[in-house]
BALOLUM-236822 format. One record per residue: y, x, z of N, C-alpha, C in turn. Coordinates in steps of 0.1 Angstrom, whole numbers, plus 5000, padded with zeros to 4 digits. Each point is the difference from the previous one (the first is absolute). Last residue first. Example, Ala and Ser with C-alpha at 12.3 -4.5 7.8 and 13.67 -1.06 7.14 Angstrom:
residues 2
497851285071501150095000501149925008/494350034999501249915000501250095000/
***
This chain:
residues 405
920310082963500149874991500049885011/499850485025501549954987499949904991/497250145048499849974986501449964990/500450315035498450015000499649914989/504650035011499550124997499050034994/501549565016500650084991499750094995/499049885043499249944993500149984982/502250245039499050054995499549924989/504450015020499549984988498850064992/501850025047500149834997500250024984/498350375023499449955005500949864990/502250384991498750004991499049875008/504650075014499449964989498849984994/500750175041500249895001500249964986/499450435009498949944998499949855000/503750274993498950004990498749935001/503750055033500349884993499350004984/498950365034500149865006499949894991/500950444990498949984999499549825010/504550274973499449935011498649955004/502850234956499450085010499749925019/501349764959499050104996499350085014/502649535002500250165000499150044999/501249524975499150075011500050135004/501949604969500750115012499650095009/497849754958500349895013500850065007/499750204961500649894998500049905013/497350485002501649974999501149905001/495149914999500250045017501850064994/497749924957500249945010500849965015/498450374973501549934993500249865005/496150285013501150065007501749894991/495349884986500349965014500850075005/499550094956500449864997500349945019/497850394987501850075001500249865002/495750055005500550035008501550035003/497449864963499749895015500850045011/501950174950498350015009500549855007/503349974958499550055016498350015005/502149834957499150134997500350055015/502349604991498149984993499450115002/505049875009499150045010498750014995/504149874982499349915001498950065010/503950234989500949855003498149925006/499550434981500650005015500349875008/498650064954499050025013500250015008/503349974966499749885000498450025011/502950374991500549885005499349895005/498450354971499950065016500849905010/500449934954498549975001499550025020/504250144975500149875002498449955007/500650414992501249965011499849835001/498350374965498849895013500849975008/502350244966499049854994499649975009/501950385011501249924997499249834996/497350445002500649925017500749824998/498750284960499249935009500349935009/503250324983499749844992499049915002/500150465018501449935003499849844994/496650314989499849965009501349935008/500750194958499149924999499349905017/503350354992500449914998498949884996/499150475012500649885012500749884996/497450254971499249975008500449955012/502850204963499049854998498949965010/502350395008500949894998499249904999/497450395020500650024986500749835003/498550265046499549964987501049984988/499750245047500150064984499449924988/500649915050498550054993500050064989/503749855028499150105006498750064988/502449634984501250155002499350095003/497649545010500250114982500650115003/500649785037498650005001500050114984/504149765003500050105014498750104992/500149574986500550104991499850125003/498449655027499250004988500650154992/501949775038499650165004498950004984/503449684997500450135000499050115010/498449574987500450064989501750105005/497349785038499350054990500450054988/503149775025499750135004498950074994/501149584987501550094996499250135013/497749625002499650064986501350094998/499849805046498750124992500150034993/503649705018499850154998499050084998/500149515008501050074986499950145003/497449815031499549974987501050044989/500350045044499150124996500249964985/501949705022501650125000498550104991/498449585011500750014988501050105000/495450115028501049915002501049974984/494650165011501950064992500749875003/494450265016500949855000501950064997/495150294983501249895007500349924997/495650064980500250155014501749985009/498449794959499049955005500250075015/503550034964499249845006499249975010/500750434979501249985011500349845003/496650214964499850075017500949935010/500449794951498649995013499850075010/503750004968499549874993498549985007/503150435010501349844995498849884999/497450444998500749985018500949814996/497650174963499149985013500649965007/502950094966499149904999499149975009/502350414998500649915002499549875001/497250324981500150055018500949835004/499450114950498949895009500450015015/503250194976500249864998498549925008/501550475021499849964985500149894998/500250415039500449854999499850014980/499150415044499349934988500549834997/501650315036500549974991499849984988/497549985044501349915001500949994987/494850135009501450094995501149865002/494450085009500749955007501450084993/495149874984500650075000501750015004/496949615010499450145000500250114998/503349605015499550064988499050125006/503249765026498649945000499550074986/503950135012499450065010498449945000/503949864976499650154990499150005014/501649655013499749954990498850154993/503450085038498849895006499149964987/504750214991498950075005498149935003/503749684982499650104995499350054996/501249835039499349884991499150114990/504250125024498749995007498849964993/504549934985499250104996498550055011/502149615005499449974981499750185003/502149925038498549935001499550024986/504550155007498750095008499349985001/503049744983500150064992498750115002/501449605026499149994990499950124994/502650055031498849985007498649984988/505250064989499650125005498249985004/503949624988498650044993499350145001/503449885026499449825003498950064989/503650305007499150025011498549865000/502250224953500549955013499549985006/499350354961499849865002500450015016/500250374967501349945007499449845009/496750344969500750095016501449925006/498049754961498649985013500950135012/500949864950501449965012499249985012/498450164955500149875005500549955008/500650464984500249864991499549875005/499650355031501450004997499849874988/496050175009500349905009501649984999/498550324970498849884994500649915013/501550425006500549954990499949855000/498850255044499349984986500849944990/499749985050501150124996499550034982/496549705024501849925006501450124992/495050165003500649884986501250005000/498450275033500650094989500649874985/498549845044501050095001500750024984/495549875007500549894999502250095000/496150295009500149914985501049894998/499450195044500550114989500049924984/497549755035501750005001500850114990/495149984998500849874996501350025000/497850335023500150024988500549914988/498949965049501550044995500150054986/496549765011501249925008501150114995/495750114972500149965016501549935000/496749984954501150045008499749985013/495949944973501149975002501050085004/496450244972500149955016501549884997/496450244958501649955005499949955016/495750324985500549904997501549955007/498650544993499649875009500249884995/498850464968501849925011498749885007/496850424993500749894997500849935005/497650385015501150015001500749884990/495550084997500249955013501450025003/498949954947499950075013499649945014/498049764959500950035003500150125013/496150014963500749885014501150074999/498450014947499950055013500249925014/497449774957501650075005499750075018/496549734985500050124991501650085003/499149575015498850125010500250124992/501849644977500850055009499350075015/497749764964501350124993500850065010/496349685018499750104997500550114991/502049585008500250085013499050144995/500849694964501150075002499850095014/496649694983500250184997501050015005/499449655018498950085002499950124996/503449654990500350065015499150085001/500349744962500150094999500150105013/500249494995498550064993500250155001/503049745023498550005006498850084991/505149984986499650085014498549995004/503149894960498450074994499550015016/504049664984499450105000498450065006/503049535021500150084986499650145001/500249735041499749924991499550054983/500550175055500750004990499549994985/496949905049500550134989501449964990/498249815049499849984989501350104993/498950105044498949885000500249944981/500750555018500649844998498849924995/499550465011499549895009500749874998/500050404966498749995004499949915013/504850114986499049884991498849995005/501950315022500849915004499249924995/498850424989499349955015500449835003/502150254964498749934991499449925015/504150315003500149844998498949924997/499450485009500549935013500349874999/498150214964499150025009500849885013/502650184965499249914993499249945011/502250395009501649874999498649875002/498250464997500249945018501149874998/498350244956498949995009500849895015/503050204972499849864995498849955007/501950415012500649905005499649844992/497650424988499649965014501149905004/501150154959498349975002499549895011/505150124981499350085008498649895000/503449914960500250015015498150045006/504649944955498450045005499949975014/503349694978500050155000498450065008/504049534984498450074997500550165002/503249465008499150155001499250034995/503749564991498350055005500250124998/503849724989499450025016498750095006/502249964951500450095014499949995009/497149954955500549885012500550135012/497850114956500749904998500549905011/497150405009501450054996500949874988/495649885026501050085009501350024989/496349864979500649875005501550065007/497350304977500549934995500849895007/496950265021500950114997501149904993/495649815010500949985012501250084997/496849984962501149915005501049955015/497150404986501449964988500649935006/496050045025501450105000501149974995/496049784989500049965010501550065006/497550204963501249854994500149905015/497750405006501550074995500549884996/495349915019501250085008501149984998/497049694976499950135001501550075008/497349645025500550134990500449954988/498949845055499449994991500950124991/500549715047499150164996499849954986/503349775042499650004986499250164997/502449675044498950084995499549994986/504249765038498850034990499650124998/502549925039500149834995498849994987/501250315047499649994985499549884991/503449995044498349994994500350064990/503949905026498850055007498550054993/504549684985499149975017499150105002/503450124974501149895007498649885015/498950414966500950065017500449875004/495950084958501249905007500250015012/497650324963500249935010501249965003/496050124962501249935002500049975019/496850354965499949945011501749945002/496150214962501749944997499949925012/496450384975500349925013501949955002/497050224950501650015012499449895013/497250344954500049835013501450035005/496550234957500950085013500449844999/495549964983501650034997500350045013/494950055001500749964998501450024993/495850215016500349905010500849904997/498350404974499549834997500249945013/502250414990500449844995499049924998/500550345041499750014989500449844992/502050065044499650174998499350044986/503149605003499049995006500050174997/504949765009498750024991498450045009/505449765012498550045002499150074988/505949795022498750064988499050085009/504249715024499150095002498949964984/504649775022498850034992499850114998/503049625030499450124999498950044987/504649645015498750004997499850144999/503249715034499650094997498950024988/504549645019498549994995500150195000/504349855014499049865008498250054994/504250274995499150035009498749855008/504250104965500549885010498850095014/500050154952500650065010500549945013/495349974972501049934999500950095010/496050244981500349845008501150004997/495650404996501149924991500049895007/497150504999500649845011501149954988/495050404993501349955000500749855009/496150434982500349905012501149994993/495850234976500950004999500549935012/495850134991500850044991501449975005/494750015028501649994998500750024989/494349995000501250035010501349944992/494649825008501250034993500950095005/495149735004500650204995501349994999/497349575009500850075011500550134995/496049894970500849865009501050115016/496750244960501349955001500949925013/495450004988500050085009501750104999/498449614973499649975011500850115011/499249974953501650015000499350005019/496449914974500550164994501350005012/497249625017500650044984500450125006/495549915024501449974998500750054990/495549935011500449934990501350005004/497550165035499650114993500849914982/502649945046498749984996499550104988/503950095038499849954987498849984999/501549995052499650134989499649874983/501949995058499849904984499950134992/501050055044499150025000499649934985/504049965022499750174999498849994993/501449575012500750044987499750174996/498949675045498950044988500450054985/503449785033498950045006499250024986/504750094991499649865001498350065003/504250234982499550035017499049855004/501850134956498650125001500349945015/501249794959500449915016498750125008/500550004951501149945003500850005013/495450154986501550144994501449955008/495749735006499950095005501350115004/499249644966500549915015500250155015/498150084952501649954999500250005012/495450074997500850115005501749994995/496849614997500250085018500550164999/499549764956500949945011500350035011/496650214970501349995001501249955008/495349895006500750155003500750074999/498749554980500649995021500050135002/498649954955502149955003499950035012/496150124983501450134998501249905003/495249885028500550034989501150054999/497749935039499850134993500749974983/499949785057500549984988500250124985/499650015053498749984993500050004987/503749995029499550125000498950014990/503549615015499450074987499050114998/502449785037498949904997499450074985/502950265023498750015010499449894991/504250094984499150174992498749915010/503449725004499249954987498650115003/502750005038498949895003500150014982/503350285003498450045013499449904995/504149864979499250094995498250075006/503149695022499249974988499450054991/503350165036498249955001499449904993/504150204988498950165003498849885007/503449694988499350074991499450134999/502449805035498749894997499750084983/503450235024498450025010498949904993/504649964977499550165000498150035009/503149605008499250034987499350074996/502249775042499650194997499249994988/500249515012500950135006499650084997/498849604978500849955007501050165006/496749974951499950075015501349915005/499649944954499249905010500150045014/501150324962500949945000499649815008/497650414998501050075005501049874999/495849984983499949995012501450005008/500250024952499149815007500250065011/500450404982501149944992500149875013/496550294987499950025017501849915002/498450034957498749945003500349995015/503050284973500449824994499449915010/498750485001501649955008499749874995/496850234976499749945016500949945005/500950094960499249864999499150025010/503050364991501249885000498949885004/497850414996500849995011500849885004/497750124957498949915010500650005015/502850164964499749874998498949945013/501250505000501149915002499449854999/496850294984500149995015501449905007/498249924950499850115009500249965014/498549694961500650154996500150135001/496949535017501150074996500450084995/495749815011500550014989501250004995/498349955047499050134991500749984981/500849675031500850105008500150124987/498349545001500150064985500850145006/498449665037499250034990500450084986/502549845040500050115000498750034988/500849555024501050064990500450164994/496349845025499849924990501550014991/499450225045499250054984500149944989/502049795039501250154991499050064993/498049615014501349954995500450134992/496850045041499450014982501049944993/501950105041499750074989498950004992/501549645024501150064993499450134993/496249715003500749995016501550124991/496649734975500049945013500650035013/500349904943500050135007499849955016/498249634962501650105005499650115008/496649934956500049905015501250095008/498949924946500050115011500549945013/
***
């Protein structure tokens, strides 16, 4: 058999036994798998390079009369209905029984479950079809990660309830983790708004079902209601004085009394205001922005890469960051109502990366270019705020600058 000559005689050639699946779920899963390759190659907007992949298959296909390419073009159709020439795909006359199934589903059931730290979200949403030869009833299983932003994965598959069980199971053997039903439409606009994130990263997160299953899963989630227009807003940074309130209310906080942070003396007062600055500044680069979301991964970000690469810490900053992070760590719990083991867990973290947080400071490896050139211009004496004697640095160590080896 002579090779396929342009991608989509490739996705026919792998779409040939379409017609002798099961049902409609299955021939769903083995479009998604198929639009899977494109979604996970695309450089930007994934999401856009596989609606036009789709267009340009339905246009090079149109002609194409047997039952798999008719089939096929109406999977690719159900999957990805806003894709040029998808309205207009009509079943062939040899399509399977289950065919006119594809897409029928409604809603059974929603639910959320995560961790109490608030570092991960998962959502699931049940499906059945309007008749059973579409299929088993299905769970959509969307994972999102607050610590960067993205829907990190995507899982569709069944049978639903042993899909349930076990998220139900894991939950109530572990006191950090939640589970409780949750609203339709908030899973529609959570999934959606982080999925936009993934759909333009330049490379995908390594593990799980995300590329192959992103196709059905968005067309599962066309199905959930939209969100209000009265939807909560996304987290805003703090303003200036709302910082200062916070910061206020720490300093008068149990959690700062034990560390001896509301008595510190005039010589460590400055650092004291910068580590918490820091902090704030830290919870503020987060997509979803809470100053009091801290957990062992959070801690780990900021101690062992944000605050490397973003400040410069003198040795007064340097002993005092990890003793203030682990009293607004606690502080931060209290507020949140988390359960003990959850601050003691994240207490013990801190306590472990101290040394680690040490030894990148002493050696500088994880400064940008740009903190590495402010720690600099400090060590030479240089006044920050003199624009003069900045440029006079930067001019007699251009050559420094420009090529560093």
């Amino acid at each position: 058999m002579a090779p396929p000559r342009t991608p989509y005689d490739a996705v026919l050639h792998a779409a040939r036994d379409v017609t002798r699946l099961d049902c409609a779920l299955d021939a769903e899963m083995l479009g998604a798998a198929l639009l899977g390759s494109v979604y996970a190659i695309a450089e930007t907007d994934r999401s856009a390079a596989v609606r036009e992949f789709v267009g340009g298959f339905l246009a090079a296909t149109s002609r194409r009369r047997t039952a798999a390419a008719t089939t096929i073009r109406s999977v690719f159709a159900t999957l990805v209905p806003d894709a040029e020439g998808a309205a207009r795909v009509r079943p062939g006359s040899q399509a399977p029984a289950w065919s006119g199934q594809l897409g029928r589903v409604h809603l059974t059931g929603s639910w959320a479950y995560g961790d109490v730290y608030g570092d991960q979200t998962s959502y699931v949403a049940t499906f059945a079809y309007d008749d059973d030869a579409g299929g088993p009833e299905h769970a959509m299983v969307a994972l999102i990660d607050h610590n960067i932003g993205i829907t990190k994965d995507i899982f569709v598959g069944g049978p639903a309830e042993r899909i349930l069980d076990q998220v139900r199971q894991m939950c109530a053997a572990d006191e950090l983790t939640w589970f409780r039903e949750e609203d339709p439409a908030r899973i529609r606009g959570e999934v959606a708004r982080h999925l936009a994130v993934t759909d333009d990263l330049g490379e995908l997160p390594g593990e799980g079902a995300l590329a192959t299953d992103r196709a059905l899963a968005g067309a599962r989630l066309a199905v959930l209601p939209a969100a209000p227009a009265t939807a909560p807003p996304v987290a805003e940074p703090l303003s200036a004085d709302e910082r200062t309130r916070l910061v206020r209310r720490f300093l008068a906080s149990p959690e700062a009394a034990r560390a001896g942070l509301d008595t510190v003396d005039d010589a460590e007062l400055a650092s004291l205001h910068f580590c918490l600055g820091l902090l704030l500044d830290h919870a503020a680069s987060f997509p979803d922005a809470d100053p009091l979301r801290w957990s062992p991964a959070v801690a780990g970000l900021f101690l062992l890469d944000w605050v490397h690469r973003r400040a410069v810490l003198d040795m007064d900053d340097a002993a005092m960051l990890p003793r203030v992070l682990r009293a607004w760590a606690r502080y931060a719990a209290r507020q949140r109502g988390l359960p003990a083991i959850a601050v003691a867990q994240t207490d013990a973290a801190i306590e472990e990366m101290v040394p680690e947080f040490a030894r990148l400071y002493s050696t500088g490896e994880r400064r940008s270019p740009a903190t590495a050139a402010v720690a600099e211009l400090i060590a030479d004496g240089v006044d920050l705020d003199d624009p003069a004697a900045l440029h006079a640095w930067i001019e007699a160590n251009r050559h420094r600058l420009t090529d560093p080896d």
